[in-house]
N, C-alpha and C positions, 0 to 999 in steps of 0.2 A: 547303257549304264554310264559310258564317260564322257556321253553327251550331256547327258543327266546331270554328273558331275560338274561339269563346269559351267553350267549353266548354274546351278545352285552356289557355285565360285561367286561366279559374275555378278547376282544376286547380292550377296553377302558384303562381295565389295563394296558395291553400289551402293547398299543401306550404312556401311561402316562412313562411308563420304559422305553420305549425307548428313552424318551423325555428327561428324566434326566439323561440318558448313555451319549446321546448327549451334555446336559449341562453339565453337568461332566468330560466328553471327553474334552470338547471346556477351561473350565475352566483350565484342567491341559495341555491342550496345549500352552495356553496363558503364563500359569507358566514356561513351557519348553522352549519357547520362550524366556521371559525374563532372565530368568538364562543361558542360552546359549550365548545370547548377553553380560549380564554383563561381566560372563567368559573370554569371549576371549578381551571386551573393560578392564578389571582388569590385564589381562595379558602384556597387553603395560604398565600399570600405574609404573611409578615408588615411591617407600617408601613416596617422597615428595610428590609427587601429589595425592596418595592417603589420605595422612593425610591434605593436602590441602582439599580433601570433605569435612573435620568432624570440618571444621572453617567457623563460622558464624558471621561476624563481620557485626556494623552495617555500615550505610549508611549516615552518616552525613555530611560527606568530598565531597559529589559528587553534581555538580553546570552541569544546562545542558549544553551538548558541553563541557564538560572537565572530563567525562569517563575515557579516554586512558588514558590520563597525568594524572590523580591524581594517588593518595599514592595504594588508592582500586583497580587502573585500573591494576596498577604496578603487584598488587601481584593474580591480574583472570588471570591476561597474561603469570604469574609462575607458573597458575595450585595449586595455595593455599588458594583457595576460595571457597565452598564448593555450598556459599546462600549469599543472603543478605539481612537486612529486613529490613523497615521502612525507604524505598522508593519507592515512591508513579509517577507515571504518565508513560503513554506509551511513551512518548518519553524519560523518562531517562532511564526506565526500558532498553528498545528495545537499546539504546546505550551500556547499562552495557552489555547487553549480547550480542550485538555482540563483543566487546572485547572477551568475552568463548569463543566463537566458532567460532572465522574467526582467532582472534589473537594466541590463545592459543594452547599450542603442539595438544591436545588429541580433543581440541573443544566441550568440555562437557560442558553441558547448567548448568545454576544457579538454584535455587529455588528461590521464593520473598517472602515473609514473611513480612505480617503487622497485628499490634492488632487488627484487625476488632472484635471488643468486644459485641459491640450493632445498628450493623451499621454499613455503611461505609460513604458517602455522607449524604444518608438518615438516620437520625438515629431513632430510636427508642428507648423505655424506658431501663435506665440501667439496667442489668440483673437482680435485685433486685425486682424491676417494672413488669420484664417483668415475674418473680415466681409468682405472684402474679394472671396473666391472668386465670391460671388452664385450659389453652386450648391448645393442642397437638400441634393442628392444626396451628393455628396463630403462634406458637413457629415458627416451622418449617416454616413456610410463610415468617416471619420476618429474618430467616437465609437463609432463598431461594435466598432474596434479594439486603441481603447484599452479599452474593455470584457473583451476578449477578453482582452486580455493583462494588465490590471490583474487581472482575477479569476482567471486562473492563476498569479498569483502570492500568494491567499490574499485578494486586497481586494473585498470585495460590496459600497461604499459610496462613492460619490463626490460630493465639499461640487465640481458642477459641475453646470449649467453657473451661471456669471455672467453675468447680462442685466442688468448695472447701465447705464442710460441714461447719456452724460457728453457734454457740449458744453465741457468747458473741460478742453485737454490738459497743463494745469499738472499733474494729479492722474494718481500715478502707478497707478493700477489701471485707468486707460481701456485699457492694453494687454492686461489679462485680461477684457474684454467687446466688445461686435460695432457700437459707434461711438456714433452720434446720434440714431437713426431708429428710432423706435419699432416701425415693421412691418415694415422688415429685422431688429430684435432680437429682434420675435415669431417672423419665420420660422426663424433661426435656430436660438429658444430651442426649440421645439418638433419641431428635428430632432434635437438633441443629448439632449432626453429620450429619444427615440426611440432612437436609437443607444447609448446608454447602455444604455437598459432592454429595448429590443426589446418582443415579442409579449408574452413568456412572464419576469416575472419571476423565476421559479422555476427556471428553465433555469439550469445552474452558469457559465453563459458569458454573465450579465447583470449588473448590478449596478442597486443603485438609486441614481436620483439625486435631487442636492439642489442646488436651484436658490436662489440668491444673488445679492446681498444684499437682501434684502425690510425697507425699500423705498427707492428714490430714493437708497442710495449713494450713485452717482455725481453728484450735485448740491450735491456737501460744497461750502464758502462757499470762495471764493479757490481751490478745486483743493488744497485742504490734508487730507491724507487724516485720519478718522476727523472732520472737522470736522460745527457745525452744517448742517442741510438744513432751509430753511423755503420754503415755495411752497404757492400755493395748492392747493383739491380739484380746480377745475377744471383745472389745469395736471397734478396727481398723474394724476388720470384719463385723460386723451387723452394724455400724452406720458411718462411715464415708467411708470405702470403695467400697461399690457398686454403688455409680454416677460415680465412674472412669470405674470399671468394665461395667456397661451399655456402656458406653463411646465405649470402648474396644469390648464389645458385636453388638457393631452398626457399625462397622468398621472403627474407626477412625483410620488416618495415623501415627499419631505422636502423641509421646505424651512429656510433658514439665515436670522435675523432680522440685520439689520445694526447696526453699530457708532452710527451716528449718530440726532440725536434728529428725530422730526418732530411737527411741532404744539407743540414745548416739551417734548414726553417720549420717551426714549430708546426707540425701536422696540423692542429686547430690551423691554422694560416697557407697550407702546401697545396698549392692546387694537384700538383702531381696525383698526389694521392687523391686529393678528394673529388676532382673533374678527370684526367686524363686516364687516371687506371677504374676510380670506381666506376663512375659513370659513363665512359668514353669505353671504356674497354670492355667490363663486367656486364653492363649495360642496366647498373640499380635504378629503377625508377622511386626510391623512396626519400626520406626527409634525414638527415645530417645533422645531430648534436654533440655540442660540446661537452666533456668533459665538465665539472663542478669548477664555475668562476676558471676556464681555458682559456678565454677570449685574453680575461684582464691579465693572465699570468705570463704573456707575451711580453707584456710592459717589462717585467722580469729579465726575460730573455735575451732582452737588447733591440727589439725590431721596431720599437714603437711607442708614441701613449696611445690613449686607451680610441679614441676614434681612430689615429690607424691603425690598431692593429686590430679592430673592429670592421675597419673598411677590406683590410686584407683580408680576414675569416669569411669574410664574405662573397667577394669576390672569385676564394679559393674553390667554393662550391658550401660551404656552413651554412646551414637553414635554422638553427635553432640556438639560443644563446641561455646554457643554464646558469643561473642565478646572476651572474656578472652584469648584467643589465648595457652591455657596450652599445649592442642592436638600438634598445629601448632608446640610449641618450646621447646617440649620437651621428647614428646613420642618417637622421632629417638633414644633417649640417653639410656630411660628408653627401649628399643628393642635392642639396645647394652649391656646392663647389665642384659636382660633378668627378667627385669621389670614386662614387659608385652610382649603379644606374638606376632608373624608376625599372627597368625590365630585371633586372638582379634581387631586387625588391620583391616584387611581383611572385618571381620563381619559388624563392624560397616562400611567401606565404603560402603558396600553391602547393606547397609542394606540404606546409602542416595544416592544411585547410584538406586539403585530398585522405591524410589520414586519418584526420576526424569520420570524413565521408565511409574511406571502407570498415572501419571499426563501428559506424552503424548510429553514430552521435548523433548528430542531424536529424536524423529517423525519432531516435529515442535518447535525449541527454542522460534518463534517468535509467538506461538499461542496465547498468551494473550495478544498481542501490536497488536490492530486491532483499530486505532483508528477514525473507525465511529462507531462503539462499543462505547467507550469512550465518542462520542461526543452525542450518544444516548439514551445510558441506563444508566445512571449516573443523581439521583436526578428528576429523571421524574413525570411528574405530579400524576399516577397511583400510582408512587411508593412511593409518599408524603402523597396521601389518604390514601393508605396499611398506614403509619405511622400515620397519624394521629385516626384513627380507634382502630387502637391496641394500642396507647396510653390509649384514654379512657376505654379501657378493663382493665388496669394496676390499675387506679384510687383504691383507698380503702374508703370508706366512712364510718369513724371512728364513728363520730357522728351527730347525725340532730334532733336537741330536735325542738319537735314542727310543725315538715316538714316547717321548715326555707327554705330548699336549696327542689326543684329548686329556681332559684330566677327567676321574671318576665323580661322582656327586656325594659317594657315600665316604667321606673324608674331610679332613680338615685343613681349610685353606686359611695360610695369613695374606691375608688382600692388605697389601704395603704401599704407601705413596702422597704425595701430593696429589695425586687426577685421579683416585681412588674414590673419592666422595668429593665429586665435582662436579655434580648436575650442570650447573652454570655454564661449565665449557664445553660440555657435550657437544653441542649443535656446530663453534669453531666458528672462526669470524664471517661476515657478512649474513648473521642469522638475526635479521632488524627486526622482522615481524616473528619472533620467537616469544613465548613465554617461558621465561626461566623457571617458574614453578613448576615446568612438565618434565622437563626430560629425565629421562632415566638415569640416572648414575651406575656406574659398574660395580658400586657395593650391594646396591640394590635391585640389580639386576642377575649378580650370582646370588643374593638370598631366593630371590626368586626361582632361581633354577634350582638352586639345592634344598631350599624346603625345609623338612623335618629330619630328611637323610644324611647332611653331614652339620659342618659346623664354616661358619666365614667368621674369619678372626680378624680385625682391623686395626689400623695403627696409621696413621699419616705419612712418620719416618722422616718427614725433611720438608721444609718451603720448598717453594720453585726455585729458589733463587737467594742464594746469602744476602745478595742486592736489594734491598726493599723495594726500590726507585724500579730495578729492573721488571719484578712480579708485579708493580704497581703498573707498568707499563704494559707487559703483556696481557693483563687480566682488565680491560677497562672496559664500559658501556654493560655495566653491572653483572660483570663474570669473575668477581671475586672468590680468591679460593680462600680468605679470611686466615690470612698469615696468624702462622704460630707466635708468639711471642717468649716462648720459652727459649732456653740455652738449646743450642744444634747438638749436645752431647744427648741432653734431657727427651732429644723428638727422638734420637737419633736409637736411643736403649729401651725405650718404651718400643717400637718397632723391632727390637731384637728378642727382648723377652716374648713378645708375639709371635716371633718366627719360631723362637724353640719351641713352643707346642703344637705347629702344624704342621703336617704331611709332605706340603709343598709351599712355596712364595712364590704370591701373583702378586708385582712389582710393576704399579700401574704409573709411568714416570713418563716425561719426558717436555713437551712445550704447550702451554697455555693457550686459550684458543686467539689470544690477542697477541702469541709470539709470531702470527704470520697474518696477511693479509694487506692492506692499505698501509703504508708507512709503517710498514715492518721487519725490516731488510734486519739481516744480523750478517756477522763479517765473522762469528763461529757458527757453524751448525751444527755444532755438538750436543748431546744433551747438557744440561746447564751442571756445574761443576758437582754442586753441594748436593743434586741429586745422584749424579755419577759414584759419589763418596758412599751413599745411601745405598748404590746399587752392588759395589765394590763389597762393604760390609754385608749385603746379604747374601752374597755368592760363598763368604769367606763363613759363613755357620755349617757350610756341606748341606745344606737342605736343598734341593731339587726348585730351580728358578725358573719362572717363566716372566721372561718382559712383554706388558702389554704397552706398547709403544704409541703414544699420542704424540703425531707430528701434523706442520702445515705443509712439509715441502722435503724432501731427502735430505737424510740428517747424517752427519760422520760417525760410525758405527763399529770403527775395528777394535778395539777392548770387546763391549758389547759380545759380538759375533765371536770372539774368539774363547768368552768367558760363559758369555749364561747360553745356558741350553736350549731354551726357546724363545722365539723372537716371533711377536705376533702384532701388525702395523695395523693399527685402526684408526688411526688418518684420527678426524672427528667426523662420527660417523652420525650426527641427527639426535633426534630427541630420543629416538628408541636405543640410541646408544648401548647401556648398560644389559638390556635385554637379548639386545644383537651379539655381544661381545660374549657373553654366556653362551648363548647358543654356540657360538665357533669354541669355545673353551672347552666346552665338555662334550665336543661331538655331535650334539646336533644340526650343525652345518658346519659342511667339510668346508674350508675354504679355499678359492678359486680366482683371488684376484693375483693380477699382475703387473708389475710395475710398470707404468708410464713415463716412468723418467730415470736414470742412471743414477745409485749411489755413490759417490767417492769413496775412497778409503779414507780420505784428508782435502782439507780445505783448497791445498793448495795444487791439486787438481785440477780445480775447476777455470774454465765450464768442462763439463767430460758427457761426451753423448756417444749414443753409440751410430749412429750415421755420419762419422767423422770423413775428411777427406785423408788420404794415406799422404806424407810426405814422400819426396826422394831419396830417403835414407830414413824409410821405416823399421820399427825395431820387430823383427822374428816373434811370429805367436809362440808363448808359452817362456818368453825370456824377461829379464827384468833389466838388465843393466847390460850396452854395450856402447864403446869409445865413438863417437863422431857418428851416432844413430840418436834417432826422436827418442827423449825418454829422460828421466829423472836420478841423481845420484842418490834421493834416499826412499822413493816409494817407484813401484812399478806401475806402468800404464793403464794396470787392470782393474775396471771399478770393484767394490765391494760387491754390489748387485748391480747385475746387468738390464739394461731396459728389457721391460716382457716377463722378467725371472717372478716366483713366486712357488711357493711348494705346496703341498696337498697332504692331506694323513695318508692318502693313499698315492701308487708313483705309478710311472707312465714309460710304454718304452716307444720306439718309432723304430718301422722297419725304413729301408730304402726306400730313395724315392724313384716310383716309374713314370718316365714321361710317356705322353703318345708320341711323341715326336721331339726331336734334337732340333726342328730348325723353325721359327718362328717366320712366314711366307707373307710380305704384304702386310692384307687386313686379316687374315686368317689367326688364326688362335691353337694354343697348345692347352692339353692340361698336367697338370700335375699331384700324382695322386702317393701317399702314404697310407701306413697303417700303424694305426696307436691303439695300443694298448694297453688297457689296466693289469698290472701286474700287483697291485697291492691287494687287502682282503675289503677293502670298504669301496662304496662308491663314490664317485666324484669326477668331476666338471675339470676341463684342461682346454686350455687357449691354445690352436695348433696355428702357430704363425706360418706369413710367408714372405720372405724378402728377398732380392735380386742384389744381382752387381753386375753395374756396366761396368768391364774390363777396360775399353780402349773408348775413349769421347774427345769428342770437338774441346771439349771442356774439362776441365779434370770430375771426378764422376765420386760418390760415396762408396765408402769399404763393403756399407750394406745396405737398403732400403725397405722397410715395411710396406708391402704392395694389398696384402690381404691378410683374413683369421676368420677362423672359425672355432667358437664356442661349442664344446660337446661336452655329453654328458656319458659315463661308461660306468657299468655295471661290474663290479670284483670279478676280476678275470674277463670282462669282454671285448674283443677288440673293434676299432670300424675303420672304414677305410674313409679318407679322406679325401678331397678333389679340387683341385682350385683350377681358376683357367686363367692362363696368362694368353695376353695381349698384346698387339703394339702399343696400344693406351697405355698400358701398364710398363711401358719402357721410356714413353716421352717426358722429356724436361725442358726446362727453357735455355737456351745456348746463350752464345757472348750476343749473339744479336738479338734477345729474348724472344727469338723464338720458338713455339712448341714443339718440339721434333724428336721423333723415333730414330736414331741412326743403327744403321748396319754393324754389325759386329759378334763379339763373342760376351757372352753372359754367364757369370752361375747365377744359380736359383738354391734357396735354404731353406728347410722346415724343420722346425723344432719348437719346444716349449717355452723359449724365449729367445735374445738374440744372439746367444754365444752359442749355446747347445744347441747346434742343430746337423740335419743332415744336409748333404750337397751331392748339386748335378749339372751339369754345362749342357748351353742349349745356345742356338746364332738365330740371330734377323738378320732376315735378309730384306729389302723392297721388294 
């Protein structure tokens, strides 16, 4: 019998090796394939038409049925057109490119390219919202589908995901990335390639992605979008650089070089970045685009005009030039002066000539202009529940003194606010391919919950903004919320006489979907004053308040928190918005997200994370103020919310934690196992986190580190036992010499339901 055995081993092996000779075979046939084709279609290219690939201009100029004749048509028909992005529908799409390839000498197909950010039709919660889920799974669900529906509508290319790292909520793009946390941004980043691209990117229901902004965006100085980023290698490496590298680990296509400089030189221009670590290190075999007109904003910067700092983007490792045209009209000159080289030239065409090839172009230009596709899986009822679902996953429930929220149905609410009857903003910025006539509003989505059984009472209560200029600014690319023009006394008592006759006030306030995003830094992140007045006055009727809080990015919160009773974050959470929001309102979904990023108490906090380095005169947990220690003379250390926090209708307890073992040996591994409990009477979903602290380092080491989490779901009064397994992987960081390494020493380990509250247990590595 144990002859038997290992003979059917042996077997087993043997067919598993042949299996991967075969996949291995199959895979570098597929490579020999393609590079044999480039080869010889490279070989007809001439100088122009290759530097024609590496130009991505947009799409603005093109009206349907006037493709050929316009300006754009003119220069795909000269072979100087590389892509185009941010043009949307199968029939312009399918026009544009039959111009490539029926008009044009070589007939090489385009690429399409649109910001599918959080969505396409369907949206779902800004990426901010959507950090917040702590679930792999839904991630990737939610980019499945915008895949799906972005590509039936003619687009194969998406500048998504954004895994820009940000600690300071001044800067408005923290809304379009997944918080603080470097290995929540990894997990993330590397599900949304996935769901993006799926298995097979050749399949007409994939697209590729292009992961942004590389590197360290979100670290611009003061939270001032497109500003300098300067920070050590050691700091690049363990805390802002591995969402891209996951990114890059997962097989993203392309990736998008960012606005801002680092080390002194504009990333668009840093070979560092974009040859030594991406490529050299990472080992990306894909194509490198610029940022919108990056090339020419160099000129800006100081480094250059526009052919050098064109010749530099290029040289750095940039393959693709969007809109800015430097490539187009000026690389021939700089290859005459020996600038840059015919072989530099070459790579980068190759390199957007290769992913035409695996997106399947070549084969078929006209694969994603299938328009019963278009007319079928675009906005579909299925794919509105998917949104509306993972909307209320998004939800963060800040606070609920008293278990105020649920509220019942058979009652009468005054729904108070500015963002109260705001369809328009629902979706929140980067929602291009949105139609504003869909999404729900949150007036119309508690009528919808409440029916015939109670009563929704409405009132507006206040502008955005006493500013006009300001709400004109937050609310643009037609997300107007159609300012009042009355006296602020006049909005202000119309909302009040509302509230005396209702049960409770839902107090749907706070920032516009245009107060955060692309060039929308604010230097308060308070809610905006005249609404605060608003909110102030409804607290002061003694009616029972709930704030339903629409933000881009964590917002300053202590009046708030210390006034109204419940406090419910719903980010902007997609077109099903208003329907999602009712559901968490009245109970039918508990909610379960958790914060991805640190609130302050005040501004002037910031940046405040909770994976901070401890100084040499750190201040005592649980103290606020002491002489010649880290800390402030008029607010305390401690955020408002802590990263991971978020409450539930229903609460949670955690026993101790048992290890199997105190001493982590080598390659060998520990686990670490808890048990959490529901002690409330409903059911619901809790993020049992897990974070480490190296005590003693080559380097100075974080207070805490998120290592793992696990999303569960428990039953009124059930408890489960939980398990994670630590590793030496799970203790490596990059040192002064950046390199990866596990060092020997003493560790605690913490679980809890966020990152303050938790339990602890000391454990050593040893080699």
């Amino acid at each position: 019998m144990k002859l038997l055995t290992k003979v059917l081993a042996v077997v087993l092996f043997s067919i598993s090796l042949q299996a991967a000779a075969q996949n291995s075979d199959a895979v570098k046939s597929d490579s020999y394939r393609m590079k044999t084709f480039i080869d010889v279609l490279m070989k007809k290219m001439t100088l122009d038409e290759k530097l024609g690939q590496l130009n991505l201009p947009g799409a603005g100029d093109i009206v349907t049925g006037q493709a050929s004749n316009s300006d754009i048509g003119k220069k795909i028909r000269e072979g100087k057109v590389g892509g185009l992005f941010n043009i949307k529908s199968v029939a312009k799409i399918k026009a544009v490119q039959k111009v490539a390839v029926e008009e044009s000498r070589l007939k090489i197909p385009m690429i399409f390219g649109m910001d599918v950010i959080h969505g396409y039709q369907t949206t779902f919660p800004i990426p901010l919202g959507m950090s917040c889920i702590w679930d792999m799974n839904l991630v990737e669900k939610a980019t499945r589908i915008a895949a799906t529906e972005a590509s039936a509508d003619g687009i194969c290319w998406t500048f998504s995901p954004m895994v820009d790292i940000s600690r300071d909520p001044r800067w408005g793009r923290i809304s379009e990335g997944n918080g603080e946390d470097a290995y929540l941004g990894s997990r993330i980043a590397a599900a949304m390639v996935k769901g993006y691209q799926g298995d097979d990117l050749s399949k007409n229901n994939t697209i590729m992605s292009c992961v942004k902004h590389y590197a360290m965006y979100g670290a611009a100085e003061a939270g001032r979008d497109y500003n300098t980023t300067d920070m050590s290698r050691v700091r690049m490496y363990n805390e802002y650089l591995p969402p891209y590298k996951a990114a890059v680990d997962a097989g993203v296509g392309s990736v998008m070089a960012s606005f801002n400089e680092v080390d002194g030189i504009p990333a668009t221009a840093n070979k560092f970045l974009m040859t030594d670590v991406l490529r050299n290190q990472w080992g990306f075999k894909g194509f490198v685009v610029t940022d919108y007109t990056g090339i020419n904003e160099m000129e800006a910067h100081g480094i250059g005009d526009l052919q050098q700092v064109s010749a530099l983007a290029l040289k750095a490792g940039v393959d693709m030039d969007m809109v800015g045209e430097g490539f187009l009209t000026t690389l021939k000159k700089s290859l005459e002066e020996k600038k840059v080289t015919q072989q530099q030239i070459d790579m980068a065409c190759r390199l957007v000539l290769e992913a035409k090839y695996k997106l399947g172009l070549f084969e078929d230009p006209y694969k994603y202009c299938n328009e019963q596709r278009a007319a079928t899986e675009i906005f579909t009822p299925a794919n509105r529940k998917v949104a509306r679902e993972i909307a209320g996953e998004s939800f963060v429930l800040l606070k609920n003194k008293g278990g105020l929220l649920p509220l019942k149905k058979n009652t009468t609410i005054a729904l108070i606010g500015p963002l109260a009857d705001a369809k328009e903003n629902m979706p929140g910025t980067w929602s291009v391919a949105t139609d504003f006539s869909t999404p729900i509003s949150v007036l119309q989505g508690l009528k919808n919950a409440v029916g015939n059984q109670g009563k929704v009472l409405y009132a507006k209560g206040s502008n955005l903004d006493a500013d006009s200029m300001i709400e004109e600014r937050g609310t643009m690319f037609g997300k107007s919320l159609h300012r009042d023009s009355r006296p602020k006394e006049v909005i202000l008592k119309e909302a009040l006489d509302i509230a005396s006759q209702a049960d409770v006030v839902v107090a749907a306030v706070g920032e516009s979907s245009e107060m955060s995003g692309e060039s929308a830094s604010r230097s308060d992140i308070g809610i905006p004053k005249l609404q605060q007045e608003l909110l102030e006055a409804l607290v002061k009727t003694g009616k029972p308040v709930v704030l339903v809080l629409f933000a881009g990015r964590p917002l300053t919160l202590t009046w708030e928190n210390e006034h109204v009773p419940a406090i419910l974050d719903v980010w902007f959470s997609g077109t099903e918005a208003g329907d999602a929001i009712a559901d968490a309102l009245f109970g039918d979904v508990n909610p379960s997200g958790k914060l991805s990023t640190t609130f302050p108490q005040n501004i002037g906090q910031v940046p405040l994370y909770y994976n901070h380095k401890n100084t040499g005169r750190p201040l005592p947990e649980g103290q606020w103020f002491q002489k010649f220690r880290s800390n402030y003379l008029d607010v305390s250390n401690d955020p408002l919310y802590p990263f991971g926090y978020g409450l539930s209708y229903t609460s949670f307890s955690y026993s101790g934690i048992t290890l199997s073992s105190n001493t982590i040996k080598g390659n060998q591994s520990i686990t670490a196992t808890v048990t959490v409990t529901n002690t409330g009477n409903k059911a619901g979903k809790e993020v049992v986190q897990l974070y480490t602290r190296d005590l003693v380092g080559s380097i100075t080491r974080p207070v805490k580190e998120l290592k793992g989490f696990q999303k569960i779901t428990l039953a009124a009064g059930e408890s489960k036992k939980v398990t994670f397994t630590i590793s030496n992987a799970d203790l490596k960081f990059y040192n002064s010499d950046l390199k990866y390494v596990a060092e020997p020493g003493d560790f605690k380990l913490f679980i809890g339901g966020n990152s303050r509250d938790v339990k602890e247990a000391d454990f050593k590595y040893q080699l």
